[in-house]
C-alpha positions as CSV (number, residue, x, y, z in Angstrom):
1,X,-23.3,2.0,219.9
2,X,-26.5,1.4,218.3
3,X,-29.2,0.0,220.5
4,X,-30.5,-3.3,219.6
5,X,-33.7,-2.9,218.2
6,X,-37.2,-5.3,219.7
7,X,-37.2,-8.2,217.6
8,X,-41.2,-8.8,216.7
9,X,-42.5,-11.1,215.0
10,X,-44.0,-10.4,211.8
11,X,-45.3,-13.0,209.3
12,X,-48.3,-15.6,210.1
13,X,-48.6,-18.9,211.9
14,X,-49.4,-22.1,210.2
15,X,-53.1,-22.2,211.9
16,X,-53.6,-18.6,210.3
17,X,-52.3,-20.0,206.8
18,X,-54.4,-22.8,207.1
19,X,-57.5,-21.2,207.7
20,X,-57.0,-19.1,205.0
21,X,-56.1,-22.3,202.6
22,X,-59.3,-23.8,203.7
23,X,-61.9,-20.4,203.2
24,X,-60.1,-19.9,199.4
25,X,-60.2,-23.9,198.9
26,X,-64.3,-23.4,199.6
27,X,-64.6,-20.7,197.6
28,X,-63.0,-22.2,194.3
29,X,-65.5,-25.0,195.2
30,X,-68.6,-23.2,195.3
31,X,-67.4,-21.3,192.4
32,X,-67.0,-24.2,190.0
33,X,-70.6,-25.7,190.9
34,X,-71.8,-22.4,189.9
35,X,-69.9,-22.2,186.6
36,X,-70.8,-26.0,186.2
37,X,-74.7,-24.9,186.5
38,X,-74.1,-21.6,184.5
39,X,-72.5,-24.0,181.0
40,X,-75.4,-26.3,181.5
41,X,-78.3,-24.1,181.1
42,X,-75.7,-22.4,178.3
43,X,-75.9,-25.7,176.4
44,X,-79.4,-26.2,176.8
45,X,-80.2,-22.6,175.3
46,X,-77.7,-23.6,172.7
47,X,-79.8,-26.7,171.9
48,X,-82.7,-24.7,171.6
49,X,-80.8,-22.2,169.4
50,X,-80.4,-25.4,167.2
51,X,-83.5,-26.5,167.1
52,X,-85.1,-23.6,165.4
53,X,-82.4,-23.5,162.9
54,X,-82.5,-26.8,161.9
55,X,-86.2,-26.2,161.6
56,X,-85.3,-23.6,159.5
57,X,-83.4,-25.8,157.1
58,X,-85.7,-28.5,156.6
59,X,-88.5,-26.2,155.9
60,X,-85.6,-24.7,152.9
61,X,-85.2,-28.0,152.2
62,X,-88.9,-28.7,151.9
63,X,-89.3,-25.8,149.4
64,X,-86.6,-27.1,147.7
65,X,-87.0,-30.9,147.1
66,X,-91.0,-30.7,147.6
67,X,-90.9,-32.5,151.1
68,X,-89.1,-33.1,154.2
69,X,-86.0,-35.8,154.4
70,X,-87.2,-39.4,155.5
71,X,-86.3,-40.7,158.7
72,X,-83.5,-43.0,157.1
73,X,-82.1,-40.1,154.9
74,X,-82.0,-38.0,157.9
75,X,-80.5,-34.8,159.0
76,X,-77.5,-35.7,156.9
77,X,-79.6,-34.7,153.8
78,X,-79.5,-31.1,154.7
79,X,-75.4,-31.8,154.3
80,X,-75.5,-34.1,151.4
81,X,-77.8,-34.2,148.6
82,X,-79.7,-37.7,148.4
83,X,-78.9,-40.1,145.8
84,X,-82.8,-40.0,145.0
85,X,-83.2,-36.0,145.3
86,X,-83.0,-34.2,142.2
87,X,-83.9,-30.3,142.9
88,X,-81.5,-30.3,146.4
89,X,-80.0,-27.0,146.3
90,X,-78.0,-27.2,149.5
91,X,-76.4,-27.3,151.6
92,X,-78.7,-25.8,153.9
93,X,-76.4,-25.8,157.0
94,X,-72.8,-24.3,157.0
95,X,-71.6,-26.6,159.2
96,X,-71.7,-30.5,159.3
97,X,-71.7,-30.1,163.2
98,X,-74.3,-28.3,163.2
99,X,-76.6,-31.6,163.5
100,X,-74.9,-32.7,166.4
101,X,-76.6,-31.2,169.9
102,X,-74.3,-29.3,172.6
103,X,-73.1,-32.5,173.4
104,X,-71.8,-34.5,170.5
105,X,-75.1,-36.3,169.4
106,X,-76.8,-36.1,166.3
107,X,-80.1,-34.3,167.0
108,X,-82.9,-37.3,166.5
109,X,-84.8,-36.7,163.6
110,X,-88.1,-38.6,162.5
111,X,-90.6,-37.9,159.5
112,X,-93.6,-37.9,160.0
113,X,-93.0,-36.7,163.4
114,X,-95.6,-38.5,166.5
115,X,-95.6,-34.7,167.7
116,X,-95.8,-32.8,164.4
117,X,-94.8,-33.4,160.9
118,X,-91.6,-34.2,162.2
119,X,-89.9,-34.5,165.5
120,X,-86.6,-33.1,166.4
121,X,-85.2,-33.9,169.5
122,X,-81.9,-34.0,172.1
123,X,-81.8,-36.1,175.0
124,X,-79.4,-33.7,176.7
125,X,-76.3,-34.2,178.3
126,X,-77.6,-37.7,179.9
127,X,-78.7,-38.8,176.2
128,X,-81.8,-40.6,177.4
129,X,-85.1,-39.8,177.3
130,X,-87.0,-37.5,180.1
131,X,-84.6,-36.1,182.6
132,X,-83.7,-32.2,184.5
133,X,-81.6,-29.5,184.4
134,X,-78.6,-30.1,182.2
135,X,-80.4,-34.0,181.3
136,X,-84.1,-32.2,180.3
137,X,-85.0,-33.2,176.8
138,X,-85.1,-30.3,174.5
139,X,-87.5,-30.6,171.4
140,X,-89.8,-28.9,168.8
141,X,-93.2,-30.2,170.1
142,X,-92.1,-29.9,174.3
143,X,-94.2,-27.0,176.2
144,X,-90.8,-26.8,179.1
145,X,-88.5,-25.4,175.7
């Protein structure tokens, strides 16, 4: 009755899907080393960001106490008052992590500073000194910040 119709073949072969397997596999490779490089330089900003409002605090606390924490008391002091302090009006940070860089570290702190009057510092995300890109050493007396 009805003729027959042409059978064609419609759909893809396995060299086709693998081709396109491979060009979307690159893709979501070159995609995460650029996101990788983007929250890097995002947490180095964010360091710096911290920097100047922990700088912030310890000149509050300064006004405050009448000088700057010691190295032993620390960044901890702008947190929790001294056992030594008597005018501490803090604290002069909301947050507690807020002394801890981008990743995890407490910020080094030391008074009197061998840069300034004090010297705050992160090591980045390698935690040792020197270093580039997401390992460069962000601090209140370094020119590269």
């Amino acid at each position: 009755m009805f003729p027959k119709p042409e059978r064609h073949d419609a759909g893809f072969t396995l060299l086709e899907l693998l081709i396109v397997i491979a060009i979307l596999g690159l893709l979501g490779v070159v995609g995460v080393i650029q996101l990788t490089g983007y929250l890097g330089g995002a947490r180095t900003d964010t360091a710096k960001l911290q920097l100047d409002q922990l700088s912030t605090a310890l000149d509050l606390y300064r006004v405050d106490v009448g000088r700057l924490p010691t190295t032993q008391e620390g960044l901890n002091s702008l947190l929790v008052r001294p056992t030594d302090v008597a005018r501490w009006r803090g604290p002069y940070l909301r947050k507690a992590q807020a002394i801890n860089d981008p990743w995890g570290r407490v910020f080094g702190y030391k008074f009197p500073g061998e840069h300034g009057e004090y010297d705050l510092v992160s090591y980045g995300a390698d935690g040792q000194p020197g270093g580039d890109g997401e390992n460069l050493d962000i601090s209140n007396w370094s020119e590269r910040n």
